[in-house]
Each structure stands twice: as C-alpha cells, then as structure tokens.
N, C-alpha and C positions, 0 to 999 in steps of 0.2 A: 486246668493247669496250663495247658498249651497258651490257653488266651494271654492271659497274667504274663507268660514269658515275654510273650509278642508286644502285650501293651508296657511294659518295663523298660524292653530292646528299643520301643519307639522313644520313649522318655528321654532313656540314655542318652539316645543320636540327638535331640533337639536340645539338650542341655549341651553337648559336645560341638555345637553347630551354631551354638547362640553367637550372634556376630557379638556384643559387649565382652563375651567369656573371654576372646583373646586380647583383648585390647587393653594395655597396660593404660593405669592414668600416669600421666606424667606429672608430679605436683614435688615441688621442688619449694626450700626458703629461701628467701634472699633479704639484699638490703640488712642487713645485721649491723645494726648499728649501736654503741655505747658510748652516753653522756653521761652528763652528771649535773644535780642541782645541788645547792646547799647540803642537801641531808642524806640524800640517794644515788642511788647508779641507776640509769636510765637504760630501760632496753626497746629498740624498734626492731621491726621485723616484717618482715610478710610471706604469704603464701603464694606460689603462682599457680596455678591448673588445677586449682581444687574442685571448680564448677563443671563438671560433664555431664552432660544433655539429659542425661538420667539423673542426674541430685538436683540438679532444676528442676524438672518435673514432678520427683517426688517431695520438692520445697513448696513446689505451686496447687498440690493435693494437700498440702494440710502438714505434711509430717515433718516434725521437728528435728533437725539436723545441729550436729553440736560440734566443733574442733573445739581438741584440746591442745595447748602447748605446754610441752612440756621442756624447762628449762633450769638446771644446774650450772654453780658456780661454783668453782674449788680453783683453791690454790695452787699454781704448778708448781712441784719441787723436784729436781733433778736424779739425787740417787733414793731416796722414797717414791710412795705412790702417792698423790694429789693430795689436797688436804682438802675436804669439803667445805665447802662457806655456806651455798641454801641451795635449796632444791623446789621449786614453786612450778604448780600446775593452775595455767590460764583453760579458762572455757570462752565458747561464744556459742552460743546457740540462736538459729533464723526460726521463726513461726512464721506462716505464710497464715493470715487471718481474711478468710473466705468471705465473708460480709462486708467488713469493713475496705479491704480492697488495700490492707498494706501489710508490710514486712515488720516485725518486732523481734529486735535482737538484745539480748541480754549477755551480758559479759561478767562473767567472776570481777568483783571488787568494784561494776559498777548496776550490782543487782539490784539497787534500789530506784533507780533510774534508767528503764530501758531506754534503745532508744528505737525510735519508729519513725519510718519512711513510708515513701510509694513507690520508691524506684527500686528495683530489682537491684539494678548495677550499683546502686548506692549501697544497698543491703551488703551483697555479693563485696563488695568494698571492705565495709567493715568488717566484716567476717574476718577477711582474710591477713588483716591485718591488725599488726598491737604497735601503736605509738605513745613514743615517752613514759614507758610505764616503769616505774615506781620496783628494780630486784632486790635490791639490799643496801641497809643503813650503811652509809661511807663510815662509819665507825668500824663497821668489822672488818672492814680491808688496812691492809697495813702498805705504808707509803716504800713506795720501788719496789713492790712485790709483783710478778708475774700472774694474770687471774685465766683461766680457761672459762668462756661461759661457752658451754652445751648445750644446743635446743634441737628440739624435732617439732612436726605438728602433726597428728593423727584425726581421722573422722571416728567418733566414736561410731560403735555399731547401731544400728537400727534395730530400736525392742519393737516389734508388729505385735499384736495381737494374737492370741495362738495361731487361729484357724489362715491369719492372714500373713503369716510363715509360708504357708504354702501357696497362697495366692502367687507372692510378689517374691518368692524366691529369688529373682536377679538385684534386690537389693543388697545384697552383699557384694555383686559386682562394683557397685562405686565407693567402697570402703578403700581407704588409701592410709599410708603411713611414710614422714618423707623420711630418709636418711638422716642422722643425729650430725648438725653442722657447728663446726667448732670457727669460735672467733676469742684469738688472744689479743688480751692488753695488758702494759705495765699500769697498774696507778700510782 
C-alpha cells in the first residue's frame, strides 16, 4: 500500500514539473481578410504559433494532426440579436508518410485532391492557412447591410490507441484553441 502511495506521489510531481505543462502556446488568427468574386464572399485567414516543438515531432512520428476553423456569418442588427447567414467548419489535416519521405495534407472541399510536398515549412504553411475560400452565395447578403464574420481555429484532439493514451500522455499538452475574432463589413 505504502509503495502505490510513493509511486503515485512520484507520478504526481513529474506531471507537475513537466516543463511543456506550464507553457501556454500562443496561437493567435490574423490577416482576416473579405473579398468577393462574382458568386461568393471570399474568406483569408491564418494561423500564427500553431507549430510547437511537440506537434512537430508528433507530425514527423506519423500521427495525423487536424485544424479545424471554424467560422460564422450573421447579420448585425442593432435592437435584436444577429440574424445568422452560415455557419461552415474548415478542416486540414498533415500525414507525415515515413517511406515516402513527405507531407500529405488534405483540406475539407479540396478532399479529392490532396496536396503533397517535402517541405515541412511548406506543409506547416498550408496548414495554417485558408486563402480565397469560397463563405456564402452573395445572393444571401443583402446590399448596405452590416455582416459580423466570426472565426476561431482549434487543434483537434489526438485519438492514440488505447494503451498509447498512457504512453504519450503530454499530447494533450499541444492542443490549442484561438480566441473567436470578429471582422465587420458593410456589403
């Protein structure tokens, strides 16, 4: 009984002591940008400090790493509450392919088509950001109307294998989610 205590009490302190445990990531969007083509509203964006030392490393073992963005439009109105327009959730997910010796990223809407590199930074690039995509039919906006779009980006969580839950327990240390950034426009 005594032992179990002791080896617990050790547990405890090396989980408490892990340099990663206090280290916030700092992962912040920017560049929030809205155009427009003929038929759509266009949205840019990016991520900054998504990549620490630890999600590299667990990119370059093999395991598949996903952001998601997630971003809402609604109408702003003054004495109501917002009127929703859409609500659309981006994926990207990195495969780090060990033989082959390069990066394969797949992104919601262009899953038929990954794309694949050799460069890390190039990968890490795309990841982290979404240009000119394609939010909502300019049909559903109404002209001189005030629009709110709302986005965030989150790491989804890492599903391990059961037993390697316990292995690699610090991967929930690099799970990150940014703040929800708001960018108005009249159209």
């Amino acid at each position: 009984m005594m032992k179990s205590v002791k080896i617990f009490s050790i547990l405890i302190c090396l989980a408490l002591s892990w340099p990663a445990a206090g280290q916030a990531i700092d992962v912040q969007l920017s560049g929030i940008r809205v155009t427009e083509n003929p038929t759509h509203l266009l949205l840019s964006l990016q991520v900054e400090g998504a990549f620490n030392e630890k999600m590299e490393e667990a990119v370059l073992n093999g395991i598949p790493t996903t952001f998601s963005f997630l971003i809402n439009i609604a109408r702003k109105r003054t004495l109501w509450t917002n009127d929703p327009v859409v609500t659309v959730n981006v994926t990207h997910t990195i495969k780090y392919h060990n033989l082959k010796n390069h990066y394969i990223i797949k992104r919601s809407g262009d899953s038929d088509n990954p794309f694949v590199t050799d460069s890390f930074d190039e990968a890490k690039e795309i990841m982290s950001r979404i240009e000119n995509m394609p939010v909502v039919p300019l049909r559903k906006l109404k002209k001189d109307h005030r629009y709110i779009i709302s986005a965030k980006a989150e790491l989804d969580k890492v599903r391990l294998p059961f037993l390697l839950n316990y292995i690699f327990f610090f991967a929930s240390l690099w799970d990150f989610e940014t703040e929800w950034h708001t960018y108005e426009f009249v159209y």
